[in-house]
C-alpha positions as CSV (number, residue, x, y, z in Angstrom):
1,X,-28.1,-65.5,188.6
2,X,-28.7,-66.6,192.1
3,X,-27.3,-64.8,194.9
4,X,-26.9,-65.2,198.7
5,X,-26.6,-62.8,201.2
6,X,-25.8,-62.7,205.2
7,X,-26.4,-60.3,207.7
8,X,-25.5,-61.1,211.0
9,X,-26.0,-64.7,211.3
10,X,-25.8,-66.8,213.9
11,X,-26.6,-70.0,214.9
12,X,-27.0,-71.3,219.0
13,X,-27.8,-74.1,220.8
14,X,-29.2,-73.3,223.9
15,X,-27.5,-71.2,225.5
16,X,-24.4,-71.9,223.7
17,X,-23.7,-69.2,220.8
18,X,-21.5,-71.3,218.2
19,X,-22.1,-68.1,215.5
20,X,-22.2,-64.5,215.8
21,X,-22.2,-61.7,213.6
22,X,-21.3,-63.4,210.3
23,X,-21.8,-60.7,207.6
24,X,-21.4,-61.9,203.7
25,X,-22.9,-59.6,201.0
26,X,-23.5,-60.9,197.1
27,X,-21.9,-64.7,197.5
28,X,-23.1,-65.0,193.5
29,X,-23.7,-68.4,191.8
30,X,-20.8,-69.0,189.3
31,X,-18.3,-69.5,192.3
32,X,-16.9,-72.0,194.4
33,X,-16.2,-70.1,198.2
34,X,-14.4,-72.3,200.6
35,X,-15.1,-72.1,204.0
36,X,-12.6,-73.1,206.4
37,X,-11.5,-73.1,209.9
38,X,-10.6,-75.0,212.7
39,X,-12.5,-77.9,214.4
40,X,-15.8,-76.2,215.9
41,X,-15.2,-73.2,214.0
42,X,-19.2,-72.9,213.4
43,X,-18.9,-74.0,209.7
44,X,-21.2,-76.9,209.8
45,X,-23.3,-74.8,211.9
46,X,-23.4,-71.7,209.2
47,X,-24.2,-74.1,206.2
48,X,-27.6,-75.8,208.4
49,X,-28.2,-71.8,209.0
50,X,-28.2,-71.2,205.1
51,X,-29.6,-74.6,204.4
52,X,-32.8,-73.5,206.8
53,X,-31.9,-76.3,209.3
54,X,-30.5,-74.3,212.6
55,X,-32.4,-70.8,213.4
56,X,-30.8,-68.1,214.5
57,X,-30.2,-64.2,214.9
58,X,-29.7,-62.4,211.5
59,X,-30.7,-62.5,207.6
60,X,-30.1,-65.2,205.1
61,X,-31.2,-64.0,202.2
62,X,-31.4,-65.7,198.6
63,X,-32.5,-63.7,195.6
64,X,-32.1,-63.6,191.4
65,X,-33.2,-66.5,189.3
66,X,-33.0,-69.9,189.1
67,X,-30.8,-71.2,186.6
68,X,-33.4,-74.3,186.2
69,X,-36.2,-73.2,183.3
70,X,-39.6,-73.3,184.8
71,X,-38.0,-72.9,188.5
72,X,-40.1,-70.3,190.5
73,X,-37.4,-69.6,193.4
74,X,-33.4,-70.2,193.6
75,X,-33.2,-74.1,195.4
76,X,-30.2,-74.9,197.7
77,X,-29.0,-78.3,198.4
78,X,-27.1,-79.2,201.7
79,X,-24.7,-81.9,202.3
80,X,-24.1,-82.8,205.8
81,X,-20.6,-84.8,206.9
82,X,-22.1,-88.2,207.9
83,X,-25.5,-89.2,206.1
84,X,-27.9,-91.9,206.9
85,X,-27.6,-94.9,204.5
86,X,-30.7,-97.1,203.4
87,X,-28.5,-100.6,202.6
88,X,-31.8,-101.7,200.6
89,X,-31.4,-99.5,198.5
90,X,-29.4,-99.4,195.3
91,X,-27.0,-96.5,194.1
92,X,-29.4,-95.7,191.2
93,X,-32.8,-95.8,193.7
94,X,-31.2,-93.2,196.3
95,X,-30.2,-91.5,193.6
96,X,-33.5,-91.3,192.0
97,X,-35.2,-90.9,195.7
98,X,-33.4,-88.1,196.4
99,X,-33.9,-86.5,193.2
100,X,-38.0,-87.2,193.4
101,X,-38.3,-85.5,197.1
102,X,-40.9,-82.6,196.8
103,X,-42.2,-83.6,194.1
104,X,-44.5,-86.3,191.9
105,X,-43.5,-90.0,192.1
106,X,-43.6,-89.9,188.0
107,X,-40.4,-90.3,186.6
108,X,-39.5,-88.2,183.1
109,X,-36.6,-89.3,180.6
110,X,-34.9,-85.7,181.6
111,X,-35.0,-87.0,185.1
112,X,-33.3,-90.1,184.4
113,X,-30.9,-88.5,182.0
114,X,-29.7,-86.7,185.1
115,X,-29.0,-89.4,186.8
116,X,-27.0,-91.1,184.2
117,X,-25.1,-88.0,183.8
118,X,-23.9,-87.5,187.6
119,X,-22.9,-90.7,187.9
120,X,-20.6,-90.5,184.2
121,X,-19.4,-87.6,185.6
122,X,-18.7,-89.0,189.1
123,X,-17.7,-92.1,187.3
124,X,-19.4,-94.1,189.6
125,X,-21.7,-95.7,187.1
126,X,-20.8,-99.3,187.7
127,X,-21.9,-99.1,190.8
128,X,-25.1,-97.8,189.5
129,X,-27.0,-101.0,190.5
130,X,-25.5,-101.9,193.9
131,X,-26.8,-101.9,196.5
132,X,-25.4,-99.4,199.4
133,X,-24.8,-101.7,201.6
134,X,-21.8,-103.3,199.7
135,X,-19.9,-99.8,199.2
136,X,-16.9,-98.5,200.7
137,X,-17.0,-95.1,202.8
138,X,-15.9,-93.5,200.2
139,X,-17.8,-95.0,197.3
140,X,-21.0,-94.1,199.8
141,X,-19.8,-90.5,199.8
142,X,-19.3,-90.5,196.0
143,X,-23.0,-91.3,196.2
144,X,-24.1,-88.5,198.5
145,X,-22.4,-86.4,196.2
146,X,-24.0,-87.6,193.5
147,X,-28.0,-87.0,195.4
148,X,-27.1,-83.7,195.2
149,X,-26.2,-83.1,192.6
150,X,-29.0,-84.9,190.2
151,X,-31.2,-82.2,192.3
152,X,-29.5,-79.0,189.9
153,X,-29.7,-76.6,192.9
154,X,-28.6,-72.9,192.5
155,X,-26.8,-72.9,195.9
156,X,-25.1,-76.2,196.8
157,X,-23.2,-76.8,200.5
158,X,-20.9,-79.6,201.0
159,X,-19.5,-80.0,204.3
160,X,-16.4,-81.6,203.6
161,X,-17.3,-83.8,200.8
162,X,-14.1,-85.4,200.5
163,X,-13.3,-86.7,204.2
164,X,-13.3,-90.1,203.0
165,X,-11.8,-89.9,199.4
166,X,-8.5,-90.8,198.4
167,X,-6.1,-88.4,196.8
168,X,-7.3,-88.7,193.5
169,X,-10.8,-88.8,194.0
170,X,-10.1,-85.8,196.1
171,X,-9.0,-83.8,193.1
172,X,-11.5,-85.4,190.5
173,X,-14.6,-84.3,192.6
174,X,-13.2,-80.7,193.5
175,X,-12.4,-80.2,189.9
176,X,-15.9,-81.3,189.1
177,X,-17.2,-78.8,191.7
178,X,-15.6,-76.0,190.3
179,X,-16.2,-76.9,186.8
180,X,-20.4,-77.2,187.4
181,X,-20.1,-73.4,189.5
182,X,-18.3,-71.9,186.5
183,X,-20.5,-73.6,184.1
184,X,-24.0,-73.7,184.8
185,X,-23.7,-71.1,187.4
186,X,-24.2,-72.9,190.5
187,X,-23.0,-70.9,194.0
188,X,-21.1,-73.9,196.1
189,X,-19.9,-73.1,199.7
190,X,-17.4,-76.5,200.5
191,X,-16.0,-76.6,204.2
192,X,-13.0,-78.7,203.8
193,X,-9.9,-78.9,206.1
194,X,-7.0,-79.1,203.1
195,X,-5.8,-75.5,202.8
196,X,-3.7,-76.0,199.3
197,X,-7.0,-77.8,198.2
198,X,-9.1,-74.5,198.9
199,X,-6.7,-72.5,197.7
200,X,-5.9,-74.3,194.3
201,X,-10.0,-74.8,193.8
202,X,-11.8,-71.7,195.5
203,X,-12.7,-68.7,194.0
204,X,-12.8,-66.7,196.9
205,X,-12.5,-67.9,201.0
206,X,-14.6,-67.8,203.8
207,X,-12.5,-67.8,207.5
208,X,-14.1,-68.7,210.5
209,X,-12.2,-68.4,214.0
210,X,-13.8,-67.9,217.5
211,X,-17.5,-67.8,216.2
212,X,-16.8,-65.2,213.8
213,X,-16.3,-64.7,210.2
214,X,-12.7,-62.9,210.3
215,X,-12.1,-63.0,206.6
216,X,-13.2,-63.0,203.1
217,X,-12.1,-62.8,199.8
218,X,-10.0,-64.4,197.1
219,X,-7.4,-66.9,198.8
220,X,-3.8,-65.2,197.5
221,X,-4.6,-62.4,199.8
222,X,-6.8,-63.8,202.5
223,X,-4.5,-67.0,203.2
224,X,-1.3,-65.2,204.9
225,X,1.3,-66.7,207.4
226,X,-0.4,-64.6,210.1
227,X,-3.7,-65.5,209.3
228,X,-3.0,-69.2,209.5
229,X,-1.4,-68.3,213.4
230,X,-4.6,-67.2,214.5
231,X,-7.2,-69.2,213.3
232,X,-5.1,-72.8,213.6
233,X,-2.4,-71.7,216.2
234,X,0.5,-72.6,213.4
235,X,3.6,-71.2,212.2
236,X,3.7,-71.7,208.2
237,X,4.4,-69.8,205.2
238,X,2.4,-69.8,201.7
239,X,4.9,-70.2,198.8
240,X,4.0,-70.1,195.2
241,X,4.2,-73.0,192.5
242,X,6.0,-72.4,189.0
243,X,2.4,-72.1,187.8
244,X,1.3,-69.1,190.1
245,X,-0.6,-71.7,192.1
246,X,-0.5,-71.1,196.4
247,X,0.4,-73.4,199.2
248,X,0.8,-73.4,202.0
249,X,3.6,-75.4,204.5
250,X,3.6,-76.1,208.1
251,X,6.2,-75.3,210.2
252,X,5.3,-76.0,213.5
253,X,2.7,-75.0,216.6
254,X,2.8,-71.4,217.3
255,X,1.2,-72.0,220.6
256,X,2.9,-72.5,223.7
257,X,1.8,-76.4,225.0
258,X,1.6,-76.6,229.1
């Protein structure tokens, strides 16, 4: 099973330190950890860190097996918030691109089945051969998600993947996300803004405030009142649904405005 570890990462631009520090021992495939924070936090900046994109002070380090047969090394897959479109291109071509990168342009009947099978599973597949140029924001996204995906990486990073979903779709692609970490043992680090959506989908939380990573763990103990004053500046309280589900509620600004 794959496994990533981080030993004080961190990521800068110039002379501007957006990451310090971060320290994250045995993040094993099987879960879902959301990472959260407010704007700037440094979580975009962390996942292009893991991804290899953004150097930095520190150790990223990914070891165990792939859960792909025939894989030498553990792959990781990284989502970015705003991808470039190719409006030539039809859903199933960008899909298949995407899925062909690194490798030979010959296309196998396993390869294709993949594709097939993310987009059932997005169910996206009557979109399957239009073009990207005629989609919605969110049907784009549902693609993106969907490149990813058809790759069957061990470690995946979305950066918020749901931005520009509705509710529903919201739900059906987190519960998809947790279902393919639990199943076929995937690790997936999603940065996404909902709080009662990371607590009701993650397995455990990653909390970044001030360039740091000030908290770790499984979300009914990290998510507290004081916890959300400090990172987001808010007064709330987390209350518990008749099925032993979290969330949270917003009170007000704990901050004083000048």
């Amino acid at each position: 099973m794959v496994r990533l570890s981080l030993a004080g990462v961190g990521v800068s631009y110039g002379r501007r330190r957006v990451l310090q520090d971060v320290d994250a021992h045995e993040l094993r495939g099987g879960e879902v950890v959301a990472v959260i924070g407010a704007n700037a936090a440094g979580k975009s900046s962390l996942f292009r860190r893991i991804a290899g994109l953004a150097g930095g002070e520190g150790e990223v380090t990914i070891s165990g097996e792939s859960r792909v047969p025939g894989r030498l090394q553990p792959s990781t897959c990284y989502l970015p918030q705003d991808t470039a479109v190719n409006a030539v291109l039809s859903v199933y071509e960008s899909i298949l691109l995407a899925l062909k990168q690194g490798g030979s342009w010959s296309v196998s009947d396993d390869e294709l089945q993949r594709i097939d099978r993310v987009l059932h599973e997005l169910e996206i597949s009557d979109l399957a051969f239009r073009g990207l140029g005629e989609l919605s924001g969110g049907q784009r996204q549902l693609v993106s998600i969907a490149q990813t995906l058809a790759r069957e990486p061990d470690i995946l990073l979305l950066d918020e993947p749901t931005s520009a979903l509705d509710l529903h779709r919201q739900f059906e692609v987190l519960s998809l996300v947790r279902r393919l970490a639990h199943e076929r043992g995937m690790l997936i680090l999603v940065s996404i803004h909902d709080l009662n959506q990371a607590l009701r989908f993650a397995d455990r939380v990653m909390v970044l405030a001030h360039a740091r990573l000030v908290a770790l763990g499984d979300p009914r103990i990290i998510v507290t009142p004081a916890l959300l004053d400090e990172v987001y500046g808010v007064r709330a309280r987390v209350e518990t649904l008749a099925g032993g589900e979290p969330y949270v509620l917003v009170e007000g600004s704990s901050r004083q405005v000048i």
